[in-house]
N, C-alpha and C positions, 0 to 999 in steps of 0.2 A: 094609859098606853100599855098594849100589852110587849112584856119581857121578848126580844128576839131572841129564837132557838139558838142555842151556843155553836159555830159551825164550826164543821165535823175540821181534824186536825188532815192537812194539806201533808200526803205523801211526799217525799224527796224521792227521783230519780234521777240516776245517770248512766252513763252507757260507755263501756269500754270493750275496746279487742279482745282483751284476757283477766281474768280473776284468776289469782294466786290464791289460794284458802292454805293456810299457814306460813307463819314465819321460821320456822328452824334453817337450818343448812342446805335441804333440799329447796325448799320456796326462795329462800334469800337468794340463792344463785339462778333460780328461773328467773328471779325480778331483774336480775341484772344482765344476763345473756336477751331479756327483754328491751331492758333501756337500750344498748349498746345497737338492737334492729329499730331502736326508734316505736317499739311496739307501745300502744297506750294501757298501761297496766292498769291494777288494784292489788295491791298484797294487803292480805287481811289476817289477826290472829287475834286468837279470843284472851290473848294475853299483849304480853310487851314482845316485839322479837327477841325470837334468839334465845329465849328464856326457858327453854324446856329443856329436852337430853339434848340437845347440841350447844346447853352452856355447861358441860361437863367440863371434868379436869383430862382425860388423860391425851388423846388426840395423838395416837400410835396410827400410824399407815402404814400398814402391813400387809407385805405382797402375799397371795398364795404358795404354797412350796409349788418349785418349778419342775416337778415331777408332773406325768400323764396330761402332756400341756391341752387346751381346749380351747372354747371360742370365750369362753368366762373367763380364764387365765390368760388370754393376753387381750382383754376389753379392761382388764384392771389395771395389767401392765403398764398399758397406752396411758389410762388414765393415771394411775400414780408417777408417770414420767412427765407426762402431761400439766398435770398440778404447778410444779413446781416454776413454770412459765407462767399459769393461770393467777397465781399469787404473786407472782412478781411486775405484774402488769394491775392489778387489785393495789400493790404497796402502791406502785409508782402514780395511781390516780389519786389513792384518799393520803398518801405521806402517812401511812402507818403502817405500822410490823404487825404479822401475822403468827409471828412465831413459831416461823417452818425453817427447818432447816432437814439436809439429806443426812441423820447422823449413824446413818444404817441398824443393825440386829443383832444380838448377840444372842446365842440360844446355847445352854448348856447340855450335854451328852454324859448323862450319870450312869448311861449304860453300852458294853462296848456294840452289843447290836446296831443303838444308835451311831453309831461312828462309822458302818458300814453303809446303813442309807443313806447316810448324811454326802457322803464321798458320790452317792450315783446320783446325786440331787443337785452335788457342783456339779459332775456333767451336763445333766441337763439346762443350769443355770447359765453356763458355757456357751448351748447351743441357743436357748431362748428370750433368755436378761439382753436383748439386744433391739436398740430404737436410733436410728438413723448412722452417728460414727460413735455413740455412746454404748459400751457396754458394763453389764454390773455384773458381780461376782457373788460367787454361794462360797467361802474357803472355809474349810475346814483345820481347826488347829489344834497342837496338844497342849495348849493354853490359852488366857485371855489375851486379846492384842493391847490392851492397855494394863497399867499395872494401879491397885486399889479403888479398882471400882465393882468386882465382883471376887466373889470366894473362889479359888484355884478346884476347890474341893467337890464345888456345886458341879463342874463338868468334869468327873474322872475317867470319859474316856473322850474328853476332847471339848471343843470350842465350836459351832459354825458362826460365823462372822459375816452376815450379808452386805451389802454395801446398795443395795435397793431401797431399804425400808428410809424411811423420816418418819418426821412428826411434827407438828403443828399446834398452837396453843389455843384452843378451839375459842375462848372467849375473845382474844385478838382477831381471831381470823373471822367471828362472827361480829364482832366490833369494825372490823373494816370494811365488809358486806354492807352492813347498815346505814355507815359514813357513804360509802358510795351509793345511794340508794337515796339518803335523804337529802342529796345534792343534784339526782335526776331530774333530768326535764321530762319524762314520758311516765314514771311511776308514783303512783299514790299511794301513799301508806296508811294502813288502817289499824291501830291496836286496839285492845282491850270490847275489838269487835268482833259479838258473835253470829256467825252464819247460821242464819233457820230458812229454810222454805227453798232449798235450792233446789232448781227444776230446770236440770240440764238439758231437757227437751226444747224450753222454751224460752232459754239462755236468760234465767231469770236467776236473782239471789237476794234473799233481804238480812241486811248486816246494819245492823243497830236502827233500825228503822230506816235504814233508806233501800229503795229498789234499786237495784244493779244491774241493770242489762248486760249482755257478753257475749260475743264471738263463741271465745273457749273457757271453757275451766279447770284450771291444774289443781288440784287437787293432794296437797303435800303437805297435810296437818297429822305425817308421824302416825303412833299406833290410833290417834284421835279418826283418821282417813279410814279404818276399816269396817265401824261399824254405820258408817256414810255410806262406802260402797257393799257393803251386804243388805243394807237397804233397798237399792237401786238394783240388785241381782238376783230376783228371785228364783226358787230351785236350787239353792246352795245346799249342798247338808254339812259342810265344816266352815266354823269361820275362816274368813280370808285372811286373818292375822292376830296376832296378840301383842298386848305389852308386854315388856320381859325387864323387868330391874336390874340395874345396875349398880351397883356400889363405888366407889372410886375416893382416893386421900390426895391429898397434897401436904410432902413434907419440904422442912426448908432446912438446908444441908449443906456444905461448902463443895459443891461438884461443879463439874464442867460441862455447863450445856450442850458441848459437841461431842459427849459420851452417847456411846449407840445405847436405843433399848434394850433393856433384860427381857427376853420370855421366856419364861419354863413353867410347864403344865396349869396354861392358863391364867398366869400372875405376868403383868407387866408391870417392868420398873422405869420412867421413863423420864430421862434429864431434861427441863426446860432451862429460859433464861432467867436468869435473877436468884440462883442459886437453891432452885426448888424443883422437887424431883414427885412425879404423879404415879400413882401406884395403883391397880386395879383389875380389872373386876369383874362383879360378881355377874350371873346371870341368872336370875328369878323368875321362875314363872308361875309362882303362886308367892303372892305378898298381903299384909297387911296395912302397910301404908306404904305410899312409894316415895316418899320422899326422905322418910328415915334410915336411918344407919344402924347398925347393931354388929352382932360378937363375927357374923360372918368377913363383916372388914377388918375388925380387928385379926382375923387369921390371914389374910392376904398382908397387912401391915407386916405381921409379926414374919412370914413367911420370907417377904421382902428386906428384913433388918436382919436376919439370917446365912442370906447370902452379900449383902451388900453392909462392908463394915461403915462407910461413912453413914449410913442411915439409921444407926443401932441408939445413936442418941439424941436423933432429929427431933427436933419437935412437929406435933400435928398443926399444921396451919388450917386444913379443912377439911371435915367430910361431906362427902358429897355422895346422893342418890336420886336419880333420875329413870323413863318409863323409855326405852327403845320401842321401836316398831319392828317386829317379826313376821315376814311375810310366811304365809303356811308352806311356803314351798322353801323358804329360809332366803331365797334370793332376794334382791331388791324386787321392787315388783310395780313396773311402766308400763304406760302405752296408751290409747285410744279404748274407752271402753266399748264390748262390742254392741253393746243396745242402746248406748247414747253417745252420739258421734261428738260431742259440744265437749265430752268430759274427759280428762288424760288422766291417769293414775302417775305418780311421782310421790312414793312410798316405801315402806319396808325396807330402808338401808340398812338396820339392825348393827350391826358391829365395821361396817364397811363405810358406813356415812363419807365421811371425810373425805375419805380418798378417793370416790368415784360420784358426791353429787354435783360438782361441775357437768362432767361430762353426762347423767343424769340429765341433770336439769338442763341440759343445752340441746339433748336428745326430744325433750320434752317440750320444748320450744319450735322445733323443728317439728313435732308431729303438729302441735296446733295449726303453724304455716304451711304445711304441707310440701315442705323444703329437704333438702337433703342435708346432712350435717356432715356428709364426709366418713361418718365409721357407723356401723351397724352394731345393734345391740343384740347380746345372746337372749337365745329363743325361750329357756326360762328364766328369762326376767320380765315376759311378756305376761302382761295382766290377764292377757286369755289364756298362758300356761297356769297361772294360778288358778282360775275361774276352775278350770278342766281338774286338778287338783281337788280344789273345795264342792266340787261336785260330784267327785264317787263316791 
């Protein structure tokens, strides 16, 4: 009897509304602004979620100075006042902290010039720090408002003190993304799945072998999305974005979690709960390995134990280094691509993540449905402002 021919292996297909391709902070919060319309998902990542630059340490939300206001300065605004509801409705489903709280900004003024702008930046903070009966303040002081949590010395021509900023504990706050996610009724989660053959034309994707059909595709695997869509955009001559390294510590320190952040010149000092304070970082755009650490955080540490006496004999609990997404135009960078109508861009948050990919990813969500979301997004964050960018 002759051997029968071994038959060939049976493709897996399924079919959903929308495909998420990435899990970090931007994809997490599409899947979930997706369950909440009942939308039948897929989030998919070629890792575990959450596990790339948005399981960082520092998780600073940081408003723009409120000087030369524009349609980007108050789409952050909304969003950063916004957040703070968004996560409190996020606790109240999954019964977990996010590790936000509003504990505003501290910025020291080591020169008196600075103490002059600093005064026409409360005015304008005056006029535009304002959402609904709530407004926030830019003050200006000739000291710290709190006493041993920074050097008197660090600001010798003054204090600004915002009361806008917060911060967030990014691994909580993507821990309870997930929790909500893996209790959905409309969302499927995919890890350690990678996406080949996606053909946005024909609403197709194969992720670990199986065929994916879909409505839409968001598109929000971070600096991984750029060389995806320079693919699919031919006639570019600049890439559409880069990775850019980060470096970032966590020390543990007897502070008070509702101390405001430190910034000065690009070092943030930033108080969490459980007695441990995030320090950082670096920005890299040429690296070696990205996940290493080296002498460059050692000078942000050192830089930080300087002016902050409780941290001069902290011990290091972590370091940490991770790949941000830099859109070429530096903005974040959404929307509908213009030669494939199936595929949304939800990318390039770079240093802003946090604070604006709710509203991001809820924008994003809206464009697949072809819905209104109630605010508009500024015009270079539109993926055809970048295109136009990476094309001269």
């Amino acid at each position: 009897m002759e051997k029968a021919d071994n038959p060939a292996p049976v493709s897996r297909q399924s079919s959903s509304e929308l495909l998420i391709v990435g899990g970090g902070i931007m994809g997490l919060w599409a899947a979930v602004h997706a369950e909440r319309r009942g939308i039948r998902t897929v989030i998919s990542d070629a890792g575990r979620l959450g596990e790339g630059a948005s399981g960082g340490l520092l998780g600073a939300l940081m408003p723009h100075m409120p000087d030369r206001w524009s349609e980007k300065k108050q789409f952050q605004f909304d969003a950063l006042v916004s957040l703070e509801t968004e996560i409190a409705a996020l606790e109240a489903d999954t019964e977990l902290s996010a590790g936000y709280r509003r504990s505003g900004r501290l910025i020291p003024l080591p020169k008196p010039h600075l103490n002059t702008i600093a005064r026409g930046h409360s005015e304008d903070a005056e006029r535009h720090w304002r959402a609904g009966g709530r407004r926030f303040h830019w003050h200006v002081l000739d000291g710290p408002p709190v006493n041993g949590w920074i050097e008197a010395s660090a600001g010798e021509s003054g204090f600004v003190h915002d009361t806008l900023a917060a911060r967030v504990a990014p691994r909580l706050l993507v821990a309870a993304l997930i929790a909500f996610l893996r209790r959905a009724k409309h969302v499927r989660i995919l890890e350690h799945a990678t996406v080949a053959g996606l053909d946005p034309d024909r609403g197709t994707a194969e992720v670990n072998g199986e065929t994916i059909v879909f409505s839409h595709c968001i598109l929000a695997a971070g600096h991984q999305s750029f060389p995806l869509l320079q693919g699919l955009t031919p006639g570019l001559k600049q890439p559409l974005g880069q990775p850019v390294k980060g470096q970032a510590a966590l020390l543990k320190a007897d502070i008070d979690p509702a101390l405001p952040t430190i910034f000065l010149d690009g070092l943030y000092v930033v108080a969490h709960e459980g007695a441990h304070a995030a320090i950082g970082s670096t920005s890299e755009n040429r690296f070696d390995d990205p996940t290493s650490t080296d002498v460059q955080l050692d000078v942000l540490i050192e830089a930080a134990r300087g002016i902050v006496p409780t941290l001069r004999d902290a011990s290091i609990v972590e370091r940490w280094a991770g790949l941000r997404p830099k859109a070429i135009d530096r903005d974040p960078m959404i929307g509908r691509h213009p030669d494939h109508r199936r595929l949304i861009a939800l990318t390039g948050g770079f240093k802003v993540s946090f604070g604006l990919a709710h509203r991001l990813a809820e924008a994003a969500i809206c464009i697949a449905g072809d819905t209104d979301c109630g605010f508009l997004l500024p015009e270079s964050f539109a993926i055809s402002s970048h295109i136009a960018v990476a094309s001269r």
